[in-house]
C-alpha positions as CSV (number, residue, x, y, z in Angstrom):
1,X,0.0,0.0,0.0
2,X,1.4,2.7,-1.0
3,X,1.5,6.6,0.2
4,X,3.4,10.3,-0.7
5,X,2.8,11.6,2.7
6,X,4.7,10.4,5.9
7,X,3.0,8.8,8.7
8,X,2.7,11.3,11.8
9,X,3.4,10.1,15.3
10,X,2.1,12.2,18.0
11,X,3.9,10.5,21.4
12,X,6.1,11.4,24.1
13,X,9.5,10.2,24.4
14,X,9.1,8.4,27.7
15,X,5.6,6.7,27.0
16,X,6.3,2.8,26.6
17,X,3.2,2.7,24.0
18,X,4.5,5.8,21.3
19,X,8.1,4.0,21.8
20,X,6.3,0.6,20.9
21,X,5.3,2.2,17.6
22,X,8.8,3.6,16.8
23,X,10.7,0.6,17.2
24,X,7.8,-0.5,14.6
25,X,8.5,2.1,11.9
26,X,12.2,1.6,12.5
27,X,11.8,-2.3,12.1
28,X,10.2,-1.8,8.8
29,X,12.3,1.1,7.7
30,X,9.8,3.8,7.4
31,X,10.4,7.6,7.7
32,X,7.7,9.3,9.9
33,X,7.5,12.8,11.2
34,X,7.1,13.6,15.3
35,X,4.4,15.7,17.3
36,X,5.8,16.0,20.6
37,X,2.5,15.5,23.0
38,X,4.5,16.5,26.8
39,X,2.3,14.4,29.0
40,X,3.1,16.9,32.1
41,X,3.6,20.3,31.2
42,X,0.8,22.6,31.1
43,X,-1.3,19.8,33.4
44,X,-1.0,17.3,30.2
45,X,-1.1,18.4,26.7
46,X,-2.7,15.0,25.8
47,X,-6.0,16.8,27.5
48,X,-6.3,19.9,24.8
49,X,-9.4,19.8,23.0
50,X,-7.3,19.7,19.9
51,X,-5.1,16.6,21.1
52,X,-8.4,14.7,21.7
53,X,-9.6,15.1,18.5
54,X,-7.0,12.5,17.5
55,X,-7.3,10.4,20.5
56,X,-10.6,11.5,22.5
57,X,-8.8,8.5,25.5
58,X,-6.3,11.3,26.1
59,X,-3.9,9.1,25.9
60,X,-0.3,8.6,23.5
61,X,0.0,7.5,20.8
62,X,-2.4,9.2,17.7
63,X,-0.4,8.2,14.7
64,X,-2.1,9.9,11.6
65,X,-1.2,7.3,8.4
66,X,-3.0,6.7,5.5
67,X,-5.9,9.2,5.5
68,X,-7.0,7.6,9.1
69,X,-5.9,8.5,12.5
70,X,-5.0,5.3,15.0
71,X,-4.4,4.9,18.3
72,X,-4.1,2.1,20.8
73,X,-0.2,1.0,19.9
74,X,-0.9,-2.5,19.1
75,X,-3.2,-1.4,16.7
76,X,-0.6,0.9,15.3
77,X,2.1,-1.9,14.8
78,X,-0.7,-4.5,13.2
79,X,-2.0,-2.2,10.4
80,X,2.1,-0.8,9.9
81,X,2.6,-4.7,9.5
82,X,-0.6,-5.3,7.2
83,X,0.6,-2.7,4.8
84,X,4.2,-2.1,4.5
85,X,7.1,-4.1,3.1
86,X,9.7,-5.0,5.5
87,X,10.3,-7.8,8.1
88,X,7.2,-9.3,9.3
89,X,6.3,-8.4,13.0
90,X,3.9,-11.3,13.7
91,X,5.0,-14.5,12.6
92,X,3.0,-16.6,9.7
93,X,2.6,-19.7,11.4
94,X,-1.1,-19.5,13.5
95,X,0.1,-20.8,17.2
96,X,3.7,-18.8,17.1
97,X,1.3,-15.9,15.7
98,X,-0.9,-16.3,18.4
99,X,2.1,-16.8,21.2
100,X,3.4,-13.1,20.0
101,X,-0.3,-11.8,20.9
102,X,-0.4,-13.4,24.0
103,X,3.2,-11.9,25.3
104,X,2.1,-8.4,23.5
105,X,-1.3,-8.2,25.4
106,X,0.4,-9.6,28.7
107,X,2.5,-6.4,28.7
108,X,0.1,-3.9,27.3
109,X,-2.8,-4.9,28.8
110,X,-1.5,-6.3,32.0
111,X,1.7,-4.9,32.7
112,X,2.1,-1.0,31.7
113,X,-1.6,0.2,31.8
114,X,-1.1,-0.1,36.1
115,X,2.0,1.8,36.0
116,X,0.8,4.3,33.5
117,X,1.3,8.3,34.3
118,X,-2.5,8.8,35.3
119,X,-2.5,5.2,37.3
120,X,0.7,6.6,38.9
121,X,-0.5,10.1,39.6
122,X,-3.2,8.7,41.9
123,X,-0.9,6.7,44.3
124,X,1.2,9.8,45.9
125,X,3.9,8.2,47.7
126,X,3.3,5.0,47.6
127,X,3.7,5.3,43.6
128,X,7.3,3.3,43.1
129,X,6.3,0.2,45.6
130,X,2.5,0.0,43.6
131,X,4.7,0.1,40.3
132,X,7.1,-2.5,41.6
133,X,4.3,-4.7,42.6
134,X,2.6,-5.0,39.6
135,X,5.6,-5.3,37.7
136,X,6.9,-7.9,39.6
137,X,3.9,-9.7,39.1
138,X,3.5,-9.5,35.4
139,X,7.1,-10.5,35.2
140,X,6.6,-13.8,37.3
141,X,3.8,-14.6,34.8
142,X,5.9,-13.6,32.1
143,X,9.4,-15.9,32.9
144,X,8.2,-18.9,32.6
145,X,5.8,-18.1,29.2
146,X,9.3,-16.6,27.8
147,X,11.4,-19.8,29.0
148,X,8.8,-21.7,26.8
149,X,8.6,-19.8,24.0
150,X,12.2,-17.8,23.2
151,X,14.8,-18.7,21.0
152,X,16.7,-15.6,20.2
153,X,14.1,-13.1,20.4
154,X,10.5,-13.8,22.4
155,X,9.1,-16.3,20.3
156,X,11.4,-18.5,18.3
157,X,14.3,-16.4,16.1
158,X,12.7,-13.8,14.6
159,X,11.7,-10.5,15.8
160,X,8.3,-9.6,16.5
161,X,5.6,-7.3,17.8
162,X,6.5,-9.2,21.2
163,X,9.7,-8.1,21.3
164,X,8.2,-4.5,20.5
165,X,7.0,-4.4,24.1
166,X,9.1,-6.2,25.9
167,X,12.1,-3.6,25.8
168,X,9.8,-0.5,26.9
169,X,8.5,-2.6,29.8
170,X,12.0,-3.7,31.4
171,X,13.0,-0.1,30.6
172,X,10.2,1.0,33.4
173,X,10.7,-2.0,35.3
174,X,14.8,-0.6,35.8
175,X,13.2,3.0,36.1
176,X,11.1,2.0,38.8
177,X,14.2,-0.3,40.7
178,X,13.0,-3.8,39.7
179,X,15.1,-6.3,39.9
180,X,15.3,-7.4,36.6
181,X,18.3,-9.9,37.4
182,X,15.2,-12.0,39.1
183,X,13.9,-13.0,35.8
184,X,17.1,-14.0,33.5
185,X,15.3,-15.0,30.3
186,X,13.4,-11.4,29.9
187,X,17.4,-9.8,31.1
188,X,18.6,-12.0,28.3
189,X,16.4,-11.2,25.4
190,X,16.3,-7.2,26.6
191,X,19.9,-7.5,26.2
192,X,19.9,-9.0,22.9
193,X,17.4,-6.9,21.8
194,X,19.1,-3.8,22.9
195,X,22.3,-4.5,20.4
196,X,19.5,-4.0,17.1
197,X,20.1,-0.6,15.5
198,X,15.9,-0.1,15.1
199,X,15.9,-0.8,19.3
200,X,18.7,2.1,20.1
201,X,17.3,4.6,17.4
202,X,13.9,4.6,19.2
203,X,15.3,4.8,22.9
204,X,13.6,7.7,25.2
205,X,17.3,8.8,25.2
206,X,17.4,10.2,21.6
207,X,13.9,11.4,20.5
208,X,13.6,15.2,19.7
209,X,11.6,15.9,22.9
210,X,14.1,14.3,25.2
211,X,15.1,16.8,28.0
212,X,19.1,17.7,27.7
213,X,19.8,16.2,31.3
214,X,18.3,12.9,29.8
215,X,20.0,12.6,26.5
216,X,22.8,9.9,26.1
């Protein structure tokens, strides 16, 4: 399918789900444009009126492709997959397909959502320890599926939407003081997955809306 006009992504350089989509486009070698959408400043830009007419959750990302605005990350990654060339992100065979959906939903949907900047907003002090405890425990669900399924990468040898949101969620897990040396199959793939040029490009560290005291 193909287009003149660059896909936008409006996201913020620290949100696990617009990072999701970037390692996507970098994956599959596509040149987008950026929005920066700061999640804090000015009590949440996500909340103008003219933010939610892209995404009326309030939420990151919007990613405006193709005549149509998406959100929901996921979402985002599938329909990039459906219609551009480039490595697939879900595998062909049905039941590794379906594994790659189960890890992606397990994180999005399990994991990240309770340590999410409006989840975290609510808990005052006690926000690190209620992050901790529900990563923890999506990570002790998450070892043992990994040990099963892995080769080199989440499910078998070939990259995948999985491994899309598997990096983002360690990062938060090391951001909120996890111990990520507790579950040595998601350390392992992290650091394998960490050494791919679409993986480092995409890092919080190096976006055009990263702060100067947080650039590498």
């Amino acid at each position: 399918m193909a287009t003149q006009d660059k896909p936008v992504l409006h996201g913020y350089f620290r949100s696990s789900c617009s990072w999701r989509v970037r390692i996507a486009f970098a994956l599959k070698g596509i040149e987008y444009d950026q929005v920066p959408v700061h999640l804090i400043k000015d009590g949440g830009q996500q909340h103008t009126e003219q933010y939610q007419t892209l995404n009326p959750m309030q939420q990151v990302p919007a990613v405006e492709i193709d005549g149509i605005t998406l959100s929901q990350s996921l979402a985002v990654i599938q329909y990039i997959d459906e219609t551009r060339p480039g490595p697939p992100l879900l595998p062909a065979d049905p039941k590794k397909r379906a594994q790659v959906r189960m890890i992606s939903d397990i994180i999005a949907s399990g994991i990240q959502p309770l340590q999410n900047l409006h989840v975290i907003q609510k808990m005052g002090t006690e926000k690190v320890q209620w992050a901790q405890h529900f990563i923890d425990r999506g990570f002790q669900a998450l070892e043992p599926l990994l040990k099963q399924t892995a080769g080199k990468y989440c499910v078998g040898d070939e990259i995948s939407m999985a491994d899309i949101c598997l990096v983002p969620q360690v990062y938060n897990a090391e951001r909120f003081k996890v111990d990520v040396e507790q579950y040595p199959t998601i350390k392992r793939l992290n650091e394998t997955l960490l050494e791919i040029e679409a993986f480092r490009v995409s890092d919080p560290s190096c976006q055009p809306d990263t702060p100067e005291d947080l650039r590498a």
